[in-house]
C-alpha positions as CSV (number, residue, x, y, z in Angstrom):
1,X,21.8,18.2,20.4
2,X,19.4,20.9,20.7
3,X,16.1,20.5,18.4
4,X,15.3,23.8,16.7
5,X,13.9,22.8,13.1
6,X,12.5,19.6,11.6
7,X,14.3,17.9,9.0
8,X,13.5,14.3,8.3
9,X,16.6,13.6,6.3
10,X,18.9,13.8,9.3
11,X,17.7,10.4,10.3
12,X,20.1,9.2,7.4
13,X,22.4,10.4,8.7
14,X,25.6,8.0,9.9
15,X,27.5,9.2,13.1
16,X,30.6,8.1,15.0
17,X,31.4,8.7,18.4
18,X,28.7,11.3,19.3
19,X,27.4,10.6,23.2
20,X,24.7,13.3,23.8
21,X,22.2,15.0,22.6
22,X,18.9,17.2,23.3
23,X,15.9,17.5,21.6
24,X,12.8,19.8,20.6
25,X,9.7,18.4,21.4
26,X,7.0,20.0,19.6
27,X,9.4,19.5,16.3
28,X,10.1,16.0,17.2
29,X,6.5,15.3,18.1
30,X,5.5,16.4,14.5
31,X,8.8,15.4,12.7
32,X,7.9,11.7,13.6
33,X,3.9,11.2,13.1
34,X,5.0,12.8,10.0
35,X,7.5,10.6,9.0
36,X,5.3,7.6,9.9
37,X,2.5,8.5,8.4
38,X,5.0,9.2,5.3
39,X,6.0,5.9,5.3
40,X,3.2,3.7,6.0
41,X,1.0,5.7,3.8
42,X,2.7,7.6,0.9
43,X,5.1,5.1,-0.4
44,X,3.5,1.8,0.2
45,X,0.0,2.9,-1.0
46,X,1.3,4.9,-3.8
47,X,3.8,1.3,-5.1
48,X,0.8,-0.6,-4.8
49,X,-1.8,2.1,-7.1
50,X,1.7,2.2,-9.3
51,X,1.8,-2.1,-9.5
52,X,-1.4,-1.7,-10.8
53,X,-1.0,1.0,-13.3
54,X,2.2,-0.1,-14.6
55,X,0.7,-3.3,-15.3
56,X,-2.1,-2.1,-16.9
57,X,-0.3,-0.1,-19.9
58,X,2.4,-2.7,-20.4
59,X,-0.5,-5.3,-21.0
60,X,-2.4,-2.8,-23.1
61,X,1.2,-1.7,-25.3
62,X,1.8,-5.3,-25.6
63,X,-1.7,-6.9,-26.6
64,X,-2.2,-3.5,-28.6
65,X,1.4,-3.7,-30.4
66,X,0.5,-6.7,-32.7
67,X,-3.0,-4.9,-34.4
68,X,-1.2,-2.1,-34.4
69,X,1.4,-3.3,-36.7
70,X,-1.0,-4.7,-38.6
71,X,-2.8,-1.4,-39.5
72,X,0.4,0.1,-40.1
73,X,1.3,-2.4,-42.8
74,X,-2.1,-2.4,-44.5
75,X,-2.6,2.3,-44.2
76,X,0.4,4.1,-46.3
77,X,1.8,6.7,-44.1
78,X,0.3,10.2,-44.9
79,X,-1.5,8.6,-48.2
80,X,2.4,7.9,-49.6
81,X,2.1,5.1,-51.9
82,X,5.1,2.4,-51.3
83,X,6.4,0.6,-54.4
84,X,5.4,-2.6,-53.1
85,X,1.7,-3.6,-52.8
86,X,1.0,-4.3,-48.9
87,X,-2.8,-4.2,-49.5
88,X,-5.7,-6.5,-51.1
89,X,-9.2,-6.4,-51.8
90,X,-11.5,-5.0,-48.4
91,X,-8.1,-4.6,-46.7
92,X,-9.7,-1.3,-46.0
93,X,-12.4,-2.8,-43.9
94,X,-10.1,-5.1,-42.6
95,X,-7.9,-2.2,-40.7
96,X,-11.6,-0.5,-39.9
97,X,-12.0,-3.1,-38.0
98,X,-8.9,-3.8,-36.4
99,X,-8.7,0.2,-35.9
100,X,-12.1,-0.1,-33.9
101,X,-11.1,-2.9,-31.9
102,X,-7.8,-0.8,-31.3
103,X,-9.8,2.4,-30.2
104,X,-11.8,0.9,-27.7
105,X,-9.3,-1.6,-26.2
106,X,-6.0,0.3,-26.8
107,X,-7.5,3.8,-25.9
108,X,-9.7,2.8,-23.0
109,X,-7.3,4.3,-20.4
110,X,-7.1,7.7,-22.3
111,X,-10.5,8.0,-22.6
112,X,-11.5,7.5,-18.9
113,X,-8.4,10.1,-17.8
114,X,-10.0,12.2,-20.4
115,X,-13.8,12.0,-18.4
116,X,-11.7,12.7,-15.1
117,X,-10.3,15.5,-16.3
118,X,-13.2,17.3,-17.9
119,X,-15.3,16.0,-14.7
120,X,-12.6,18.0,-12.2
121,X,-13.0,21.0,-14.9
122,X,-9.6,20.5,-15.5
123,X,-8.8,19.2,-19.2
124,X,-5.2,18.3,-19.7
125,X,-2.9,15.4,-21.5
126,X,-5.3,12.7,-21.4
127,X,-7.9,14.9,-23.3
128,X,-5.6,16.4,-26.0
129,X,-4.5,12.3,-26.7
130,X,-8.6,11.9,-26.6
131,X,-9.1,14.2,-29.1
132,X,-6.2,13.3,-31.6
133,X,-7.1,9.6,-31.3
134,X,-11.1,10.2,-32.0
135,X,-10.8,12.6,-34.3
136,X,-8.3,10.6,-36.6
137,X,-10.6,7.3,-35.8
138,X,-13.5,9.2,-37.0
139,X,-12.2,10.7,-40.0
140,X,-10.5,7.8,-41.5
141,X,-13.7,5.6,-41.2
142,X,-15.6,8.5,-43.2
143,X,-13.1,7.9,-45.8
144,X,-13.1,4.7,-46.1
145,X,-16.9,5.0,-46.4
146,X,-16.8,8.2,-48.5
147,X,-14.3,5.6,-51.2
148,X,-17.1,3.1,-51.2
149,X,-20.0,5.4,-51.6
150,X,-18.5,8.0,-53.9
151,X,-16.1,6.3,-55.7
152,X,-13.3,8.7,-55.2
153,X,-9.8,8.6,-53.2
154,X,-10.5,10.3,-50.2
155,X,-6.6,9.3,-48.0
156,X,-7.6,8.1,-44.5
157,X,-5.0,8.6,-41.5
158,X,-5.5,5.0,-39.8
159,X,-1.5,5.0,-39.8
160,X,-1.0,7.9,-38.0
161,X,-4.6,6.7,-35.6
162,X,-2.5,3.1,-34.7
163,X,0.8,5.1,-34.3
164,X,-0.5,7.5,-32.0
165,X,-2.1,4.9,-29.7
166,X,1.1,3.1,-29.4
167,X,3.4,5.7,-28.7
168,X,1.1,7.3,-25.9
169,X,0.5,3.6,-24.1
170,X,4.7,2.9,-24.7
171,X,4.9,6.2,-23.0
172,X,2.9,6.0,-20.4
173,X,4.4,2.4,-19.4
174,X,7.8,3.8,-19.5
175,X,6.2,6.5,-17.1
176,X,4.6,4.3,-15.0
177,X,7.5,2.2,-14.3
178,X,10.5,5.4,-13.5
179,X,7.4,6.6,-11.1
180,X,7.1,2.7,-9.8
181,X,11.3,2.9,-9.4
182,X,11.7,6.1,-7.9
183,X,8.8,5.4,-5.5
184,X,10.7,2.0,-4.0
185,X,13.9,4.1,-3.9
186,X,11.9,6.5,-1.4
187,X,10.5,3.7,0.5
188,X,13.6,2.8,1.3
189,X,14.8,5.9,2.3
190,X,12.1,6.2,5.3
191,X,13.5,2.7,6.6
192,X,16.2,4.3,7.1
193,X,14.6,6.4,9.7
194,X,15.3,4.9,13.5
195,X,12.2,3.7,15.5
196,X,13.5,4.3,18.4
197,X,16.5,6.3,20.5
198,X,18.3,6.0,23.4
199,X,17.3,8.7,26.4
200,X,20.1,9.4,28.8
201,X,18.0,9.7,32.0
202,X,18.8,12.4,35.1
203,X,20.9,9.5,36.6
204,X,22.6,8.7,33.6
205,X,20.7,5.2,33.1
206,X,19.7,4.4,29.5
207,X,15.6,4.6,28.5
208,X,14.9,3.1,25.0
209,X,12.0,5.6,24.0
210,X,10.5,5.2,20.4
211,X,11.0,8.4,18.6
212,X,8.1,10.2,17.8
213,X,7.7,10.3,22.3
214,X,10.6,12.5,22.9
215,X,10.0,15.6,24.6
216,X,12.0,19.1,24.6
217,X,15.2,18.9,26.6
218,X,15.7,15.2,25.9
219,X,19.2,14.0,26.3
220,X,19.8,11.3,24.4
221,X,23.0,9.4,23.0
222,X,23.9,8.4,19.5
223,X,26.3,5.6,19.4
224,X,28.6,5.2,16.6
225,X,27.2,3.4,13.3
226,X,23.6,4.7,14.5
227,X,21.4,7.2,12.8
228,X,20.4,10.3,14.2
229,X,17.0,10.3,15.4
230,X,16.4,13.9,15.3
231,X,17.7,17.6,14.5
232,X,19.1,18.7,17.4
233,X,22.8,20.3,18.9
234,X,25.1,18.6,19.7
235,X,26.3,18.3,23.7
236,X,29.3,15.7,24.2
237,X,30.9,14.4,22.2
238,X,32.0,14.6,18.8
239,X,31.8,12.6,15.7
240,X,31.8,12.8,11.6
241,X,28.7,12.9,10.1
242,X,27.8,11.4,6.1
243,X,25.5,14.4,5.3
244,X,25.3,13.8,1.4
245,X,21.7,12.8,1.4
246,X,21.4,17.0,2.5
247,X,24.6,18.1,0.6
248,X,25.5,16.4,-1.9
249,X,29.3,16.1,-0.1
250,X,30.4,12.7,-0.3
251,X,32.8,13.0,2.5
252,X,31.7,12.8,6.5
253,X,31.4,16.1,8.2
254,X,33.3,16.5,11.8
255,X,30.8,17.1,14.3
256,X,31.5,19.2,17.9
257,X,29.3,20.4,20.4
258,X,27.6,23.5,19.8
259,X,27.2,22.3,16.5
260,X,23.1,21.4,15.1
């Protein structure tokens, strides 16, 4: 198997009864430090930074879930009054209070995304949820203040404030978690990849050579049940090859020399 063009997934590749195979070097050279550096530093660093995250917005969802409810029961929704009193006397300053504690615990990690963002001049989600969360905080405590001082009904959004925060932190964890998943899934595709591979030498010994050291015009042989190490054409030999992680084809592919 001739190596003319680098394409990591044909590591995961099954193969039969394939014996030889040649190789490009300067493709191999590069195909493996890539694949390593892939794998050691890519998916590993990126489950632990996705660990972290993940369990930062499931705690915040579930320690925020309970004031949240709270504020919900004691604001009507969009000023609708309910046929059934849920409020009290100060149960307005009761859900100020649990609302502040809720926008500076519950929002935390949307307001530091939001500094990131403006700091790399490049506002985006975490800003607009910034905005919507401050700007409903801030209104609805004017109202409650505005009712006090003036005596009038001014309708505060505190509902729609503790909804908000929910929904973004729920969202986020859900995120958080399929980036977590799919992130594992990869990992284990790369250890998939072989180490090493076996180089048929000029008297027809076997040379165990790990795989990111084979040169142009190696010969090596693929036993059956092993990966193929590299992109390459084929020699000797012939075998089926599961090429579904590149196709989508569930069934093996026959193999033939000539073929890459």
């Amino acid at each position: 198997m001739r190596n003319n063009k680098k394409h990591s997934s044909h590591s995961h590749h099954n193969h039969g009864d394939m014996d030889h195979s040649k190789h490009d070097h300067n493709e191999m050279e590069h195909h493996g430090g890539h694949h390593d550096h892939h794998a050691g530093h890519d998916h590993s660093g990126h489950a632990g930074h996705e660990h972290h995250h993940h369990g930062d917005f499931k705690g915040l969802f579930l320690k925020s879930l309970p004031i949240g409810i709270i504020i919900m029961i004691l604001s009507p929704m969009m000023g609708i009054s309910l046929p059934f009193q849920l409020t009290f006397q100060y149960s307005d300053i009761l859900v100020v209070l649990l609302s502040t504690i809720l926008f500076i615990y519950g929002g935390k990690p949307f307001y530091m995304g939001a500094i990131d963002e403006f700091k790399e001049k490049a506002p985006g989600m975490m800003a607009l949820v910034t905005l919507g969360i401050s700007v409903s905080y801030f209104y609805s405590v004017y109202a409650v203040i505005a009712r006090y001082v003036t005596g009038e009904h001014v309708m505060d959004f505190f509902f729609e404030f503790s909804s908000l925060i929910l929904i973004m932190l729920l969202g986020h964890w859900i995120e958080m978690k399929a980036i977590g998943e799919a992130g594992d899934a990869q990992k284990a595709l790369a250890e998939l990849v072989p180490k090493d591979a076996h180089v048929v030498l000029e008297d027809d010994s076997i040379e165990t050579r790990p795989v990111a050291d084979l040169r142009v015009g190696d010969l090596i042989r693929v036993q059956a049940g092993e990966n193929v190490p590299a992109d390459g054409t084929i020699q000797r030999g012939e075998s089926r090859v599961n090429e579904a992680l590149l196709t989508g084809e569930s069934k093996p592919i026959e193999k033939n020399p000539g073929v890459m």
